[in-house]
TITI-200696 format. One line per field, with one value per residue (C-alpha): x, y, z; residue in three letters; residue number from 0. Coordinates in Angstrom, 3 decimals, decimal comma, m for minus. Layout:
! residues N
X X; ...
Y Y; ...
Z Z; ...
aa Ala; ...
i NUM; ...
***
This chain:
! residues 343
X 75,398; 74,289; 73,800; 77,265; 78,257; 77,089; 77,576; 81,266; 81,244; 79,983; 82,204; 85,353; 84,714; 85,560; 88,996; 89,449; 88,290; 90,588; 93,639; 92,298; 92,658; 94,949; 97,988; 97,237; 99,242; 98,800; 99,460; 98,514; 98,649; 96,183; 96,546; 93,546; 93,718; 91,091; 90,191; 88,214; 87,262; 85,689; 83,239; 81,752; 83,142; 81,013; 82,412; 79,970; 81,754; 80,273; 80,847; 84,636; 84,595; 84,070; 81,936; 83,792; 81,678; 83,750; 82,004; 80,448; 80,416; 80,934; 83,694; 83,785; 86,947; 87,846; 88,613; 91,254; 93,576; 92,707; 91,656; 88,911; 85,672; 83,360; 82,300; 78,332; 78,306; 75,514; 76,049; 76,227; 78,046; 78,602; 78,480; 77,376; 76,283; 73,772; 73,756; 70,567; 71,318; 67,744; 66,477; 70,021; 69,980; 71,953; 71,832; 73,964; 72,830; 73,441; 73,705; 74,390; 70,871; 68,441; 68,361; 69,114; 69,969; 69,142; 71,647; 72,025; 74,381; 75,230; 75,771; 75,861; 73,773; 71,325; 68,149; 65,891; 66,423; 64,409; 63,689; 65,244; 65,897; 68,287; 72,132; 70,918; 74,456; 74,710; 72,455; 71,799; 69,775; 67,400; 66,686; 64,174; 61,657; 63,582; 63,622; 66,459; 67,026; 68,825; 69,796; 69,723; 72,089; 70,853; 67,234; 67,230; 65,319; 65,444; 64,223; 63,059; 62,651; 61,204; 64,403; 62,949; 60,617; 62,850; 60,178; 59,964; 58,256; 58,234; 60,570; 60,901; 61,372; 64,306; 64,759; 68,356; 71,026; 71,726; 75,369; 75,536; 72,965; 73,093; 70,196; 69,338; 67,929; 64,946; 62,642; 64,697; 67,032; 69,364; 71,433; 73,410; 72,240; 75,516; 74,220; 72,709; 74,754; 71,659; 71,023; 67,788; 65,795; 63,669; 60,412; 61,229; 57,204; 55,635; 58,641; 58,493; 61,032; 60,140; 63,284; 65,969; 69,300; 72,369; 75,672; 77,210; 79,991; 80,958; 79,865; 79,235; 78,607; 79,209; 80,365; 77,903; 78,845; 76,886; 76,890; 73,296; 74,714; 75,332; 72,986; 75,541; 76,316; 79,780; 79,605; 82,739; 82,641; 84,602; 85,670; 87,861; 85,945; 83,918; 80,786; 79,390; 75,267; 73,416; 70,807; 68,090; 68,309; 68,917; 72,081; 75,897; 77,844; 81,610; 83,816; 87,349; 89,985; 90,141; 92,311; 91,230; 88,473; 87,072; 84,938; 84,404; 83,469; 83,163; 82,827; 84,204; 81,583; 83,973; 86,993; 85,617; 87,227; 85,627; 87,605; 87,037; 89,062; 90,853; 91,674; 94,708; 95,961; 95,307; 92,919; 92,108; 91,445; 89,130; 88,648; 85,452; 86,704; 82,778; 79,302; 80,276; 83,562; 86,486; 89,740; 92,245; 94,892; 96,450; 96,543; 97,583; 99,220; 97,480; 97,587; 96,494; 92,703; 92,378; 88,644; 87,295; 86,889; 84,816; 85,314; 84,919; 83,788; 84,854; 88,246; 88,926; 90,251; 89,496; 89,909; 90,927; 91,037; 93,168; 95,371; 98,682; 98,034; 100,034; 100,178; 98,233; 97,078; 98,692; 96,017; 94,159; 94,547; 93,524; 90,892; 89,562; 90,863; 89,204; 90,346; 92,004; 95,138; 95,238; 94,323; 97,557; 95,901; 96,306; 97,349; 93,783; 94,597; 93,249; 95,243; 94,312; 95,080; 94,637; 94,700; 98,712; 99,037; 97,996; 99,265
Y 66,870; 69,978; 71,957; 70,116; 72,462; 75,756; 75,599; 74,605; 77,603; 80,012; 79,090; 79,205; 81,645; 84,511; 83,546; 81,805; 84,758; 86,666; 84,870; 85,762; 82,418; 79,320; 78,236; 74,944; 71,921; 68,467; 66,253; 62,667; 60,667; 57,414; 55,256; 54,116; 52,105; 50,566; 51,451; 53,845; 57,755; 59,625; 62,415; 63,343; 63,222; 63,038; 62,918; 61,598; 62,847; 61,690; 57,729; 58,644; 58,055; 59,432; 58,489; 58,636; 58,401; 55,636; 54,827; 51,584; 51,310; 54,417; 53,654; 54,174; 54,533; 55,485; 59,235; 58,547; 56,092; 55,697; 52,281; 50,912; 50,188; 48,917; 49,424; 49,918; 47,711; 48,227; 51,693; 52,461; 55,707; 56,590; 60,631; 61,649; 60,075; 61,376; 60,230; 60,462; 59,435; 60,065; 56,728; 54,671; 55,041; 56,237; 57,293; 57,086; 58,720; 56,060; 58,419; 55,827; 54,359; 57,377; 56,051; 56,292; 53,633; 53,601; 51,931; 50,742; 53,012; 50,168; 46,800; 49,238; 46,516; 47,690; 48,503; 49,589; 51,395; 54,739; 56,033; 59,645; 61,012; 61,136; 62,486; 61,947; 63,304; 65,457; 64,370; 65,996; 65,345; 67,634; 67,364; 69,307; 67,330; 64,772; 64,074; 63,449; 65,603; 64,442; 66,924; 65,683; 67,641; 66,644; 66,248; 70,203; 68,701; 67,339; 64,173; 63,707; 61,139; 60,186; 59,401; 57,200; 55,045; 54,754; 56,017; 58,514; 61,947; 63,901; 65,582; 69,478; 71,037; 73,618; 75,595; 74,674; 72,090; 71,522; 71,023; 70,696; 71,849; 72,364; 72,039; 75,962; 73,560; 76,058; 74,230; 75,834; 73,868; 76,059; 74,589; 76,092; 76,336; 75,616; 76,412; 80,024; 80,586; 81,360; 79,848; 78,017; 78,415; 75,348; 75,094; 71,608; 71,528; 72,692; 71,434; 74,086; 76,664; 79,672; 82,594; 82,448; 84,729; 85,290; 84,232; 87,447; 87,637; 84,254; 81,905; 78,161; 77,550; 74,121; 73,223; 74,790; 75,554; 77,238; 79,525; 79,326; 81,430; 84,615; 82,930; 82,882; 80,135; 79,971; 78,907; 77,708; 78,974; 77,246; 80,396; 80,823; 82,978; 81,699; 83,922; 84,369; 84,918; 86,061; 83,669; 85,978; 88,599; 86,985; 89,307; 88,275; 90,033; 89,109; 87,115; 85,944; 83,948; 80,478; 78,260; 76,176; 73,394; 73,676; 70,754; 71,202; 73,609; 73,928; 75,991; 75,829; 77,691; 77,596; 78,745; 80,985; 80,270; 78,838; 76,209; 75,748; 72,399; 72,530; 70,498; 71,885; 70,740; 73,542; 73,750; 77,682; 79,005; 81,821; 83,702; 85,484; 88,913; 89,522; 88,325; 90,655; 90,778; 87,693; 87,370; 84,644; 83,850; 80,716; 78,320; 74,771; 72,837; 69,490; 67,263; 67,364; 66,482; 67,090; 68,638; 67,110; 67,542; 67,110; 68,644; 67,402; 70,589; 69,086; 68,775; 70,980; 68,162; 68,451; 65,460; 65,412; 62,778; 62,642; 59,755; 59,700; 60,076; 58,890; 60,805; 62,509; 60,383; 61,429; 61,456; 63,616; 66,727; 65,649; 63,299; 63,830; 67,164; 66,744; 62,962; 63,046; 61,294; 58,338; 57,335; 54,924; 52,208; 51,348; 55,373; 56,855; 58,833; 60,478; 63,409; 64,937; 68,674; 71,027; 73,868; 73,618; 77,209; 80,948; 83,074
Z 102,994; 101,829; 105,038; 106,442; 103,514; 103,677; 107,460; 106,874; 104,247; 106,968; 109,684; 107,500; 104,358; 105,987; 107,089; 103,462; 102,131; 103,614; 101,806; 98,465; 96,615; 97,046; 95,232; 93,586; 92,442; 91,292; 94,588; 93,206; 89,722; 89,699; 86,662; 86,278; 82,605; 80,846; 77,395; 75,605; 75,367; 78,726; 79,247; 82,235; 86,057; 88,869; 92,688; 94,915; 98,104; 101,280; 99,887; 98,671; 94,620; 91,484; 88,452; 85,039; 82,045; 79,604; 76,129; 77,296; 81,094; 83,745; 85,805; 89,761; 91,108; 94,686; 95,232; 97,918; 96,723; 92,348; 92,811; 90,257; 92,322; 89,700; 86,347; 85,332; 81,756; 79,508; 78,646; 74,421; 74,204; 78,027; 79,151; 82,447; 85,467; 88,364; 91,933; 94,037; 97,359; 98,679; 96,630; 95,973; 92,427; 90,021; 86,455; 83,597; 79,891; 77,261; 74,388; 71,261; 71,943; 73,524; 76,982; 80,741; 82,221; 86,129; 88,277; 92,184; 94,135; 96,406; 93,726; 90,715; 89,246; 86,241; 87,578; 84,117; 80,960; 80,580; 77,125; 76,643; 73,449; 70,408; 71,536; 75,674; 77,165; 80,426; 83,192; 86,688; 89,943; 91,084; 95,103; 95,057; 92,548; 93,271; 89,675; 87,381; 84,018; 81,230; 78,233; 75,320; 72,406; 69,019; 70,039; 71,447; 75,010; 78,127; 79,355; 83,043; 85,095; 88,569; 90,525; 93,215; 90,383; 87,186; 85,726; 82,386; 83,406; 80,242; 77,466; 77,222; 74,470; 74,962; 71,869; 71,111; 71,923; 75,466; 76,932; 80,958; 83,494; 87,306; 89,561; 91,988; 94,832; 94,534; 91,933; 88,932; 87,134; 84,215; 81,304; 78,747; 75,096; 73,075; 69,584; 69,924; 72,988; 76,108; 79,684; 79,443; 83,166; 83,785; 86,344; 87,840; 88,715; 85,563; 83,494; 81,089; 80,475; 82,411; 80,367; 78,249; 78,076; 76,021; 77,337; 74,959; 74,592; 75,853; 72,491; 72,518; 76,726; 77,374; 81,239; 83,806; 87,479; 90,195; 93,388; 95,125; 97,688; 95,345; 92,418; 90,157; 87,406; 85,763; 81,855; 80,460; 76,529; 73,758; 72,844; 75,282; 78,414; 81,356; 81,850; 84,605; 85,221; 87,747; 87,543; 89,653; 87,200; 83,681; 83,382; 82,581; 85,194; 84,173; 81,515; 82,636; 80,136; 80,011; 78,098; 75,119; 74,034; 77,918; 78,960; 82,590; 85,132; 89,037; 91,580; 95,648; 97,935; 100,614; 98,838; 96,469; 93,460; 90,206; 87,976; 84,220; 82,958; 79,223; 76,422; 75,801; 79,422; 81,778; 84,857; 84,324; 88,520; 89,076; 92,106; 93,084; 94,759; 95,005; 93,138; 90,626; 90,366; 89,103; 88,639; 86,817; 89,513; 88,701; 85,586; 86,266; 84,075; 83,807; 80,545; 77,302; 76,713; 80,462; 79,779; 82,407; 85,782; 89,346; 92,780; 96,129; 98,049; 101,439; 100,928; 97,916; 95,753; 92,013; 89,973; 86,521; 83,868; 80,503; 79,007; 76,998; 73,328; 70,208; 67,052; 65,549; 61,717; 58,660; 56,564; 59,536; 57,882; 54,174; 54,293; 58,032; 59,332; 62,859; 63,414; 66,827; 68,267; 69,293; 72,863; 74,487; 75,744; 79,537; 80,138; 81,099; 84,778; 87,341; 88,035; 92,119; 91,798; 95,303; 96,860; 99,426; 100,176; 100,268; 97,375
aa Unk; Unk; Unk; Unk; Unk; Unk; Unk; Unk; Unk; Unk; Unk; Unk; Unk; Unk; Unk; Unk; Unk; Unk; Unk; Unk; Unk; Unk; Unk; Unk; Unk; Unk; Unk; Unk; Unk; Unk; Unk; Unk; Unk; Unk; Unk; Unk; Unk; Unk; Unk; Unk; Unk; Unk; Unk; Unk; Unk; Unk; Unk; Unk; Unk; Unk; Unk; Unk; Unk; Unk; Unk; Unk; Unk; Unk; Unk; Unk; Unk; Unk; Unk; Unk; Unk; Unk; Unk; Unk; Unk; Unk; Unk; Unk; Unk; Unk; Unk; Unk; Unk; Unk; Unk; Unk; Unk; Unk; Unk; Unk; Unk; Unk; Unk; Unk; Unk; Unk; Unk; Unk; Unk; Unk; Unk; Unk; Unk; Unk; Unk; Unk; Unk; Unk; Unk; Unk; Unk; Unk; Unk; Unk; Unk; Unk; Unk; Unk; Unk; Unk; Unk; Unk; Unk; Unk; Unk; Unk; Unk; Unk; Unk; Unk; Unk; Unk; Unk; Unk; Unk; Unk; Unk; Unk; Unk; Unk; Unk; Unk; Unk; Unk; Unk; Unk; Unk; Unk; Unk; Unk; Unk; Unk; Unk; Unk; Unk; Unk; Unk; Unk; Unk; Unk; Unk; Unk; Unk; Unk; Unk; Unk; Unk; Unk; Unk; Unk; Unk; Unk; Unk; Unk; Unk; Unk; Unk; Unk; Unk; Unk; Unk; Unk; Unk; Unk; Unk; Unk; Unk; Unk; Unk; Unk; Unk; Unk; Unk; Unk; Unk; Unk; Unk; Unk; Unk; Unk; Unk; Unk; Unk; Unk; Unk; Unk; Unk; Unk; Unk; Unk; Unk; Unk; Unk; Unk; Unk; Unk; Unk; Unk; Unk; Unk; Unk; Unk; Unk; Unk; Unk; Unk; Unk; Unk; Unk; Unk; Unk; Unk; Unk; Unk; Unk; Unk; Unk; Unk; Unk; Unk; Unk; Unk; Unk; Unk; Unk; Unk; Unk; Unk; Unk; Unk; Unk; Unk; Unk; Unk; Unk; Unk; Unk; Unk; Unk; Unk; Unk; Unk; Unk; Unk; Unk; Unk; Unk; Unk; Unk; Unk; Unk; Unk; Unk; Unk; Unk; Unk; Unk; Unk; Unk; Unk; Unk; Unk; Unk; Unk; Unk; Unk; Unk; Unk; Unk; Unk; Unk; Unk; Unk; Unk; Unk; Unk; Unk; Unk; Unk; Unk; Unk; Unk; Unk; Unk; Unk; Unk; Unk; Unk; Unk; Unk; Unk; Unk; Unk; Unk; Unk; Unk; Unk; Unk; Unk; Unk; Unk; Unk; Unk; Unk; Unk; Unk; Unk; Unk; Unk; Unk; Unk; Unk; Unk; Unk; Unk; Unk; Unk; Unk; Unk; Unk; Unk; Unk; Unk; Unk; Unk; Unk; Unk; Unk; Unk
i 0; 1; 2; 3; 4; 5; 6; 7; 8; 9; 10; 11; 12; 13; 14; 15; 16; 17; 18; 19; 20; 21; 22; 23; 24; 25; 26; 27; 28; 29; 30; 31; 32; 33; 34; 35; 36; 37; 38; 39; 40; 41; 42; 43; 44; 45; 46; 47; 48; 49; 50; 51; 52; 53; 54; 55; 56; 57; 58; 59; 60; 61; 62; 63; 64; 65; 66; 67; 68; 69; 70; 71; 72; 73; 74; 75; 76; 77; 78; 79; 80; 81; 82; 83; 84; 85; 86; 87; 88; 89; 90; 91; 92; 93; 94; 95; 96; 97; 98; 99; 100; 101; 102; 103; 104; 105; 106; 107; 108; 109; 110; 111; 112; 113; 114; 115; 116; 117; 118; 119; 120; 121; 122; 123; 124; 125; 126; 127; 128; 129; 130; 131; 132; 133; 134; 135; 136; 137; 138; 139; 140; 141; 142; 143; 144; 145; 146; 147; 148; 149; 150; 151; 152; 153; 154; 155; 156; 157; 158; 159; 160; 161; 162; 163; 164; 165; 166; 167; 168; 169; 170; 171; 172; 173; 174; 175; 176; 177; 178; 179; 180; 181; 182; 183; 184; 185; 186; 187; 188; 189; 190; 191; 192; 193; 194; 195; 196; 197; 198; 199; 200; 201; 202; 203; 204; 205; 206; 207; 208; 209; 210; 211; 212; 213; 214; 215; 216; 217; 218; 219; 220; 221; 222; 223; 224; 225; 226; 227; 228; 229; 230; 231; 232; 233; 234; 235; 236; 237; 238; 239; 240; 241; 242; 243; 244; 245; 246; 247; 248; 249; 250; 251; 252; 253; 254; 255; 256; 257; 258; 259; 260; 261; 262; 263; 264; 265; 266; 267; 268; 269; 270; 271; 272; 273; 274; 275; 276; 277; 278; 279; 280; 281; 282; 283; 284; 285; 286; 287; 288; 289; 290; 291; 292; 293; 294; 295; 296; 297; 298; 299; 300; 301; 302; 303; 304; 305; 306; 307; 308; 309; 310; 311; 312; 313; 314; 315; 316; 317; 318; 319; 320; 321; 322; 323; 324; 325; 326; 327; 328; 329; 330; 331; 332; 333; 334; 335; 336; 337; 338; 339; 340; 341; 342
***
């Protein structure tokens, strides 16, 4: 899939590239339902769905029409989800109870339960090692695991609290350090980390995309920029806006543009003029708590999830100032937003 890719990308960047950046829209609603908070969305593109992380199960739901697939139950406290296609597992971080819990891509029937560590939340495949990493917030580490046995590997320590991470497809894997705001490299063969930067002036990076074309990763920042790193050099080359309480972030080799997803309802688009060099050109309006987001890089399709909410608790601002709204039941969506024009 990943040389169908970059050999689409080479064929068609330059004429892409020539129309600067799409204009994007929202094309397709899927109510999905079901109850519960979400987290993490993961396309798996060449089989047509997505995983969405769901507080006790990780939902698969079918990326062309919003139909409900399957659910993978057995999951306390549900946040990301990895696909390895080269052994027909998956793997979903079960955060409430330390663990990992290995799935079958074809039955989505439990296959083992891997220790991981206390707060176990994003999770990524590495094909390279063909090992799976798991980072693991409150426990400041990573936990890694033999994709093809289900098998625990070891835990890194990482010097801070990990958000998401993206795998270089070179033997390096890089995550973002939330708490003391630095990009963590990590040596996929020795499993150690090999260097450390700061993300100044971007502070608390949580969503982590990447260009392994122009080695460049995109960290979305809670307070309110995406920075961007060249990852060959250690360096931040750029900060753009973004909008507010980002959760996701993604980035279209073919297109160009980079994508951070918001809390507060926008999809904040980002096009690369050069390695070095971004601009804001679009923000969509999306819904609120729409934080979360995954791309399908072969038709440009981003998906974004969010629900209707009630209001917010009285006593929310007295006795529990950060107690959210309510979550409708039955309203959680799938919102399909895409590129249908040249600016």
């Amino acid at each position: 899939m990943r040389q169908s890719i970059l050999l689409l990308s080479l064929v068609a960047a330059p004429s892409l590239a020539a129309q600067s950046s799409q204009s994007y829209e929202i094309t397709h609603t899927y109510n999905v339902g079901g109850d519960g908070g979400w987290d993490y969305v993961v396309p798996d593109a060449p089989n047509h769905r997505v995983f969405i992380g769901r507080q006790n199960r990780v939902m698969v739901v079918d990326m062309n029409s919003g139909r409900l697939i399957a659910e993978v139950t057995g999951i306390n406290g549900a946040h990301g989800t990895a696909v390895a296609p080269a052994t027909g597992h998956g793997f979903a971080t079960s955060g409430n109870d330390s663990s990992i819990v290995m799935f079958d891509l074809k039955t989505y029937k439990t296959l083992a339960r891997i220790p991981a560590a206390e707060d176990a939340d994003a999770i990524i495949y590495d094909p390279t090692s063909k090992r799976i990493f798991s980072f693991n917030g409150d426990a400041n580490s990573s936990t890694v695991v033999d994709a093809h046995m289900g098998t625990h590997v070891a835990n890194i320590p990482l010097g801070g609290k990990p958000e998401y991470g993206q795998s270089a497809r070179n033997g390096k894997i890089y995550a973002n350090l939330v708490d003391s705001s630095q990009i963590v490299e990590i040596d996929a063969r020795t499993l150690t980390v090999t260097r450390r930067w700061s993300t100044a002036p971007c502070k608390n990076p949580v969503s982590m995309a990447i260009d392994t074309r122009h080695q460049r990763l995109f960290s979305g920042c809670r307070s309110g920029v995406m920075a961007i790193s060249d990852y060959k050099n250690g360096t931040v080359v750029a900060t753009v806006p973004i909008g507010r309480g980002v959760d996701g972030a993604v980035y279209d080799p073919v297109l160009h543009d980079a994508y951070a997803s918001n809390a507060d309802g926008t999809l904040t688009v980002i096009h690369q003029d050069s390695p070095d060099s971004y601009r804001v050109v679009q923000t969509v309006q999306t819904a609120e708590g729409g934080r979360n987001m995954g791309l399908d890089p072969a038709t440009h399709r981003i998906y974004v999830v969010s629900a209707k909410f009630g209001p917010v608790p009285a006593d929310s601002t007295a006795a529990n100032p950060r107690r959210r709204a309510p979550i409708v039941p039955g309203t959680f969506m799938v919102m399909v937003v895409e590129p249908v024009g040249s600016h």
